[in-house]
N, C-alpha and C positions, 0 to 999 in steps of 0.2 A: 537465300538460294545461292549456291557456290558455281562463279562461272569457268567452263570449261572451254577449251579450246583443241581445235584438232590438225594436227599436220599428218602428209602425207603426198609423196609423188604419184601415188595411183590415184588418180579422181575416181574410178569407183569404191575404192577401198571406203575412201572419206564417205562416202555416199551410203556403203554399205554400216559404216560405221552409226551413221546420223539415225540410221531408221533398224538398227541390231535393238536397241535396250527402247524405254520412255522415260525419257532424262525427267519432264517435270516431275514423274511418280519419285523419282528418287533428289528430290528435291537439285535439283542441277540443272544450269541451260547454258545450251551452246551459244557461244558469243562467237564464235568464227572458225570458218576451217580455210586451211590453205597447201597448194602442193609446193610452194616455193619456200625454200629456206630464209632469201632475202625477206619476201611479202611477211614471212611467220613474225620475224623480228618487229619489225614495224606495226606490225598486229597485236604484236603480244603489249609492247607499248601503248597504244591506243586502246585496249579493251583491257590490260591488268586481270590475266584469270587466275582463276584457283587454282586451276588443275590441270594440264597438258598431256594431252597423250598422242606423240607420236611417232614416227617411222625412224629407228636407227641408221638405214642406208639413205639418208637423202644426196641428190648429188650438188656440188657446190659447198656445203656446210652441214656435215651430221648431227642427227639427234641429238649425241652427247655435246658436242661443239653447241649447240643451240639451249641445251639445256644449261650449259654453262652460263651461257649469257643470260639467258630468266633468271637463273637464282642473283645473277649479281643485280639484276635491277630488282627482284621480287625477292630473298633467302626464302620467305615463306612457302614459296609456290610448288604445289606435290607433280610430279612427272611419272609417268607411264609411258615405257618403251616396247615399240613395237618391230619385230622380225621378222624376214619372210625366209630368213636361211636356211638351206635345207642341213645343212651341219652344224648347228646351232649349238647343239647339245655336248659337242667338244666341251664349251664354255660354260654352258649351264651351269655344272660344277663348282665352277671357281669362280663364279663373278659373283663379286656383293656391291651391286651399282648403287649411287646416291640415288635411289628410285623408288618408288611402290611395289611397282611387279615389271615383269618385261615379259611379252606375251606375243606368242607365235602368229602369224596370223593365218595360216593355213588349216589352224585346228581352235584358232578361237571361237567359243562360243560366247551368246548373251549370258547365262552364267557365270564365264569367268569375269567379262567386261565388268558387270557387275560387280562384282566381288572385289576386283581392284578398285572401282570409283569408292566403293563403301571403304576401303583400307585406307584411301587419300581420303574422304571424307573424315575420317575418326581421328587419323594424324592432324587436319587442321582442325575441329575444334579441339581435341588436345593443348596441341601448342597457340591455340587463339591468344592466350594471356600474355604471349614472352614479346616482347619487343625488341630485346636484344641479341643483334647477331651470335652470339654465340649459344644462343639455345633454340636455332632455327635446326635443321636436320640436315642441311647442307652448308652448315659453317666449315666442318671442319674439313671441308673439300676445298673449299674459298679462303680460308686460313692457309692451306696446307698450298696453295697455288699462290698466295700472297708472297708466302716466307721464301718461295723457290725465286719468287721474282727478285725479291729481296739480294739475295744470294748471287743471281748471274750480276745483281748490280754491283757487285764488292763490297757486301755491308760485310761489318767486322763480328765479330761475338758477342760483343757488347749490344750490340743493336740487335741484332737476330736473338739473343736469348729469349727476352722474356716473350716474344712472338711465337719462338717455339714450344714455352712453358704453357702457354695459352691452350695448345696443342697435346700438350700430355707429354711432349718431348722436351727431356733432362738431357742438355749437353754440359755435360760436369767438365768438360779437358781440354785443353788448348789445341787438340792437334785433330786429322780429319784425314782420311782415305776418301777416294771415290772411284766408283764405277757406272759406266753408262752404257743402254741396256739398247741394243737395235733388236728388230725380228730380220734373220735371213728370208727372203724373200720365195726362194725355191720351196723350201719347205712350205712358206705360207699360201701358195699359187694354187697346189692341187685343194687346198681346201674347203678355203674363203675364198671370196668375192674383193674384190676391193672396198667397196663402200660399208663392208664390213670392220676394216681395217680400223678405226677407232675404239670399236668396241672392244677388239681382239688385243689392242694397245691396253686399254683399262682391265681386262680379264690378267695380262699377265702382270698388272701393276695389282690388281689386287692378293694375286696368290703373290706374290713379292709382298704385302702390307704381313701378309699372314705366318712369312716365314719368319719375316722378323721379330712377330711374338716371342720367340724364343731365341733371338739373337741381341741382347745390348749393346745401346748404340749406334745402331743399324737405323736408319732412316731412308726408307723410297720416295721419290718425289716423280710426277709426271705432269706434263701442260704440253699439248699437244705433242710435237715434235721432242719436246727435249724429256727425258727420263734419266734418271739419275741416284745412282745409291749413295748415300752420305754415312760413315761411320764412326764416329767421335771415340776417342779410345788415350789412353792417357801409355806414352810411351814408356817403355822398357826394355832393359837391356837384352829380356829372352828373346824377342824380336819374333817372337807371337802370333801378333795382333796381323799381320798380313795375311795367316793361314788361315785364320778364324776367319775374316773377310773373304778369303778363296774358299772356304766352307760352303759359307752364307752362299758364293754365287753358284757354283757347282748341284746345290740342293733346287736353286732357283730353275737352271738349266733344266736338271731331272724333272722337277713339277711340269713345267710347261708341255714338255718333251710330251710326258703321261698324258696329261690332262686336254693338251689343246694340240697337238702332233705337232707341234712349232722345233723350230732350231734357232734358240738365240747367240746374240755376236755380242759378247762383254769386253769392254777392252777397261781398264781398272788403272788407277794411278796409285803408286803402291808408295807415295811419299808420305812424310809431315808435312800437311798441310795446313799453314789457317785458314779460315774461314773467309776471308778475306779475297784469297787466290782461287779459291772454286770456280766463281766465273770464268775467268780468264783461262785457267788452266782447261776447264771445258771448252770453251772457243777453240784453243787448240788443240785438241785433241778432233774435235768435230770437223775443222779445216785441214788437218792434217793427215789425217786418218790411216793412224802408223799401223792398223790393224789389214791394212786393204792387201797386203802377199803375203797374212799368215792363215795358216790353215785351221789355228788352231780354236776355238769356240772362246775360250777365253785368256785375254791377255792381259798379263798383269806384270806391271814393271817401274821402274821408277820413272817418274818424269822425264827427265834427262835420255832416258835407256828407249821410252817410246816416242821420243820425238826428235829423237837423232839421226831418220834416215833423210836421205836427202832427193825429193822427188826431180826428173828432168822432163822437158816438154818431149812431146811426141815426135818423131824426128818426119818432114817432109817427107807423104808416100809411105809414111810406117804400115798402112791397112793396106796396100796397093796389092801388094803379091797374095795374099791372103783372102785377096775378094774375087779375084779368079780363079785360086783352088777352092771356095766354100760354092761359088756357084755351080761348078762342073760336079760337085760333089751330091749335090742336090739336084740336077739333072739327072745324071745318073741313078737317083734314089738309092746313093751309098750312105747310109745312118752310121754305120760306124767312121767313114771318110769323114763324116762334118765333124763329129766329134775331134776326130783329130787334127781336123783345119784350126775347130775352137781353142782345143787347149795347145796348141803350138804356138797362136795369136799370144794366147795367156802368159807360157812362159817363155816368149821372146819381149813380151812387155816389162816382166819381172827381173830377165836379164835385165836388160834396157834401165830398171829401174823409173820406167814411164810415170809420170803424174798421173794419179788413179782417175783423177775428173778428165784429164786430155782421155785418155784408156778408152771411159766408157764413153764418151764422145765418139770414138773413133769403131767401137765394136758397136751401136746404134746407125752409126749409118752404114755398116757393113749389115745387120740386119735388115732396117729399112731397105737397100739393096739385094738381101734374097727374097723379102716377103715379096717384090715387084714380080716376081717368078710365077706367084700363085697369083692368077687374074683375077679367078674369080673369088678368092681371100679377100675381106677386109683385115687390114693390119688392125692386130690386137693393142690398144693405145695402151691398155694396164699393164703388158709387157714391158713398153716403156716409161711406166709411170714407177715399175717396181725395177727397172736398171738402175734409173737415176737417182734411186735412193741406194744400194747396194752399195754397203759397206766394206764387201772384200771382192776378190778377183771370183773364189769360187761359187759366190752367190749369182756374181752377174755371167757367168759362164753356163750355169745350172741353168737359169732364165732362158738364156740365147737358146742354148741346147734344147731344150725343154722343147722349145716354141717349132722350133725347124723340126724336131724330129714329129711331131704334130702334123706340123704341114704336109711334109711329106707321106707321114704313112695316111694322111687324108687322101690325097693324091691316089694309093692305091687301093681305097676303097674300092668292090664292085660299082658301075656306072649310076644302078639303082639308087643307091645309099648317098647319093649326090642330089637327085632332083627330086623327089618327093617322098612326103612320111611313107606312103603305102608302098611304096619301092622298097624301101629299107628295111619295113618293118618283114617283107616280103625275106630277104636275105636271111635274117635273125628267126624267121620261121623255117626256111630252108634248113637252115644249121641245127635246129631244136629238133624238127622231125627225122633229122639224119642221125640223130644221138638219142631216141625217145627213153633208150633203156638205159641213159646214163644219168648219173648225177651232176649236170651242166652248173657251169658256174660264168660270172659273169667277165673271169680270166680268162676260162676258154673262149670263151666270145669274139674276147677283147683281140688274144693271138691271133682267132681266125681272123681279124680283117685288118690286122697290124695296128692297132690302135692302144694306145697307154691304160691300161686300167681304170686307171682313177679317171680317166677323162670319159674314157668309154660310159663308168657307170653317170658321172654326168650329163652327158650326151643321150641315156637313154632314158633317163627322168626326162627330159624335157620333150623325150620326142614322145612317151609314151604315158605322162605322171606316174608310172608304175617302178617300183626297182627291177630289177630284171629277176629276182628271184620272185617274185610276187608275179611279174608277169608269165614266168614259165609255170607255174604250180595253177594259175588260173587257166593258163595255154591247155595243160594237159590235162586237168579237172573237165575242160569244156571235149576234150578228145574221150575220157573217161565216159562221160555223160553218155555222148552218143554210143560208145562201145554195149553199156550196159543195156541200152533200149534196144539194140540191133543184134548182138552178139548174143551166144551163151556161154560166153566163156566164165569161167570160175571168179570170185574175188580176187582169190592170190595169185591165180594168170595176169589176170587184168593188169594188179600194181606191180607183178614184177617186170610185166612189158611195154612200163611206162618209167620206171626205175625206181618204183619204193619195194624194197626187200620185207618192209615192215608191215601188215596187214593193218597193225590198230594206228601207223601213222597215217597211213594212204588214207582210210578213213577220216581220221582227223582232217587233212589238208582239204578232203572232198567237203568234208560237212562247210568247212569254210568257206568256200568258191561256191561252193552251189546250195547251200543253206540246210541240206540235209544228209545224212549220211548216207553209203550206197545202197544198204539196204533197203530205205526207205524210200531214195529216189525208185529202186527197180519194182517194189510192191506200188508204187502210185503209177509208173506207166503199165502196168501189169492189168490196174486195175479199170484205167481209163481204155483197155481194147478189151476189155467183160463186155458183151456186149447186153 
C-alpha cells in the first residue's frame, strides 16, 4: 500500500480532498495532511510518503519550493500540484513540471484525482527497481540545481564538466556568455497572484529549456531566485556567437510575451568568459543592476560596458517636493497629474544618477504615504513585495502607477459599489438594463465606473463567481424568460431588443441559461395554463 500525503492552506480543501475518492479501494492511505508549509516538511520526514499532492500557492514556502525539498530527501517520491488560479491556463501551455499532473481545483473531480494517483502509482512500481539517483524522474532537476550551485561557487570546467555530461550537457570550449532572466513585474501584476509567482518562474524556465532544443550550447538554469542562461561557444574571429545568443533571447522574450502575457528583463554579459567567473560576474551584475535606467528589454554588453555606470546615494530630501505634488494630485483625483508627479520622480532620479536600491526606498515610502489617503484601503503588501524586486526604473514606476490610479478611480465608484455585494451588483444591473439592446462588454463596464479593465474583470469574479459575459447573457436570458410567458412579441423582436441580431444564436445562449430553447420554454408555459 503506497502512502500519500496531503498539503493544503484551505482546511476544507484538505477535507474535501480526504473523502472525494476511497483511497483503500485504490490501494493507497493517507498518512497526513497539513495546511502549513513548515508542519509539511517535518511531516513528510516522519511519515516518508509515496505520493504528495499539494497546493502550489502556499504562503511562506510553495509547492514547488516544498517539492524540491521531498525529492532531495526522497528522489523517489511522485508529486501532484494543485491550483486555484483563475488564469492558469496562460501556463498550461508551456509548463512541463517535474510532476504527475497539476490539477485545478475549482473543476477537479474524483475522476481526475483518480486518474493521477493511478499515473503516480504506475511511475512508482516502474521505477521500484532503480536505486540510483540518476534513474529517479527527478534527478535531472537535482542534478541540474547541483551544477548551478556548483557554478555560483567558482568551480572551473574541469570540475563542472563531467556533472554536466551526467546531464546530457556537452561543453566542448573554453569560453561561456551569459544572461539572466527577471519577470517585470507590471506586466506580471494584472495577471497572477503572487503565490503564483514560483510557478510562473518554472513555466518561463521551462519554455527557455525548450528553445534551447534547437540552440547549441545554450544551457538555462533556475533555483529560486537566480536564473540564468549559460552558452558555451568556441570563439571566432566572425564575432557571431553574441548574435546567435541575442537570437536565443529575443525568441525567449517573444514565447513568454504569447504564451504567459509576461515582459521579461534580460540583461546578458556579452564577454569570454570561463567558467570559473560566472558566479561572481552574476553577483555583479545582480548587485549592480546596470539595467535599472534602461528601457530596453534586453541588454547585452560587455562586462566592462554594463558595469561601468557609477551609482550615487539619494541626496537628503530627494522625495520631499514630489510628496506634496503626488498627494495634491490625488486629492484632486488628477490620474493624469500622478502619472506625472511619477515619472518626473523617475527622471530626476536618472539625472541624479540615484542608487536604484536608495530610488525604490525612497519611491515606497512616497507610496506608503498616498495609500494613508485611502482610510478605508488596506495597502496592497504584494505591491511592495513586487517593487523590491523591480529590476528597472520603469517597472517600479508601472507598479506605483498602477496601484494609485486603482485607488483612486476606486474612490470614484458610485457609494453602492463600496459597501455591499447587492449595492453593486445593483449599479452593474443599472448599466445592463440602460444598454439591453447592446452588445455590453466588460470594457464598457469597466469605463463606466473608472476602473482598469483587467482589474474590473477580476473584481467581478469575485463579487459574482461569474465572468461578466456569462453574467450578462444569464442576466438577459432570465429578462427573455419572463418576456416570453407575459409578452407576445415575436422571437426576432424579442432577441433584437435584447441585442442578438442573430435568431439561431439568441436560441443557442437561451437553451443554455435556461435548459431549453425558446420555443420549447413557450409551448411548456403555454401548456401548463390548458386548463
Amino acid at each position: 500500500m503506497h502512502r500519500v500525503m496531503l498539503i493544503d492552506d484551505d482546511i476544507p480543501m484538505l477535507k474535501v480532498l480526504q473523502q472525494m475518492i476511497k483511497w483503500e479501494e485504490l490501494d493507497l492511505h493517507v498518512v497526513g495532511s497539513t495546511y502549513s508549509s513548515a508542519k509539511a516538511l517535518h511531516m513528510f520526514r516522519e511519515t516518508l510518503p509515496d505520493i504528495v499532492i499539494t497546493d502550489i500557492g502556499l504562503p511562506k514556502k510553495s509547492g514547488i519550493e516544498l517539492a524540491a525539498e521531498f525529492t532531495a530527501i526522497k528522489p523517489e517520491v511522485r508529486i501532484i500540484f494543485l491550483t486555484c488560479h483563475e488564469d492558469f491556463h496562460y501556463a498550461q501551455a508551456a509548463i512541463k513540471l517535474d510532476a504527475d499532473d497539476y490539477l485545478l481545483k475549482d473543476k477537479l473531480s474524483s475522476e481526475q484525482l483518480e486518474e493521477s494517483l493511478r499515473k503516480s502509482v504506475s511511475h512508482l512500481k516502474f521505477g521500484a527497481g532503480d536505486s540510483q539517483l540518476e534513474g529517479t524522474p527527478y534527478s535531472g532537476g537535482l542534478l541540474r540545481r547541483a551544477l548551478l550551485q556548483m557554478i555560483m561557487n567558482d568551480a572551473d570546467l574541469e570540475q563542472a564538466r563531467p556533472h554536466a555530461a551526467r546531464l546530457g550537457i556537452s561543453w566542448n570550449y573554453s569560453w561561456f556568455m551569459m544572461g539572466i532572466v527577471n519577470i517585470r513585474y507590471c506586466a506580471y501584476e494584472p495577471f497572477y497572484n503572487r503565490s503564483n509567482l514560483p510557478l510562473i518562474r518554472y513555466a518561463v524556465y521551462n519554455i527557455a529549456l525548450e528553445i534551447a532544443e534547437a540552440y547549441e550550447g545554450i544551457t538555462p538554469f533556475i533555483e529560486q531566485e537566480q536564473f540564468i542562461i549559460l552558452y558555451n561557444y568556441r570563439y571566432n574571429l566572425a564575432g557571431n556567437d553574441a548574435a546567435y545568443l541575442h537570437s536565443y533571447m529575443e525568441e525567449l522574450i517573444h514565447q513568454c510575451s504569447a504564451y504567459l502575457k509576461l515582459t521579461l528583463q534580460i540583461v546578458a554579459a556579452a564577454d569570454r568568459l570561463v567558467l570559473q567567473a560566472v558566479g561572481a560576474v552574476y553577483q555583479q551584475i545582480r548587485l549592480g543592476r546596470p539595467e535599472f535606467y534602461s528601457r530596453d528589454q534586453l541588454l547585452m554588453a560587455p562586462c566592462s560596458h554594463l558595469l561601468e555606470n557609477m551609482f550615487y546615494p539619494a541626496p537628503q530630501g530627494f522625495a520631499d517636493p514630489f510628496r506634496n505634488r503626488l498627494e495634491q494630485a490625488i486629492l484632486e483625483k488628477e490620474i493624469e497629474g500622478i502619472r506625472q508627479v511619477l515619472e518626473h520622480f523617475g527622471r530626476e532620479a536618472q539625472n541624479r544618477k540615484v542608487d536604484p536600491g536608495e530610488w525604490i526606498e525612497e519611491l515606497v515610502q512616497l507610496m506608503r504615504g498616498a495609500e494613508m489617503l485611502f482610510a478605508r484601503r488596506k495597502p496592497d503588501e504584494d505591491i511592495y513585495y513586487y517593487l523590491g524586486e523591480s529590476r528597472t526604473l520603469e517597472d517600479a514606476l508601472g507598479l506605483a502607477f498602477g496601484r494609485l490610479e486603482q485607488l483612486v478611480r476606486e474612490e470614484w465608484m458610485p457609494s453602492g459599489l463600496v459597501t455591499a455585494s447587492e449595492s453593486r451588483l445593483q449599479v452593474i444591473q443599472a448599466f445592463i438594463d440602460q444598454h439591453l439592446r447592446e452588445n455590453i462588454t466588460s470594457i464598457d463596464i469597466a469605463q463606466y465606473l473608472y476602473l482598469n479593465p483587467s482589474y474590473f474583470s477580476r473584481y467581478f469574479k469575485r463579487l459574482t463567481g461569474l465572468s461578466f459575459t456569462d453574467y450578462v447573457h444569464q442576466y438577459k436570458m432570465k429578462i427573455a424568460a419572463n418576456m416570453l410567458k407575459n409578452s407576445g412579441q415575436t422571437l426576432e423582436v424579442l432577441a433584437m431588443g435584447l441585442g442578438y441580431s442573430d435568431r439561431a444564436y439568441f436560441s443557442k445562449v437561451f437553451k443554455k441559461y435556461i435548459g431549453v430553447t425558446p420555443s420549447e420554454y413557450k409551448q411548456k408555459k403555454q401548456l401548463r395554463r390548458t386548463p
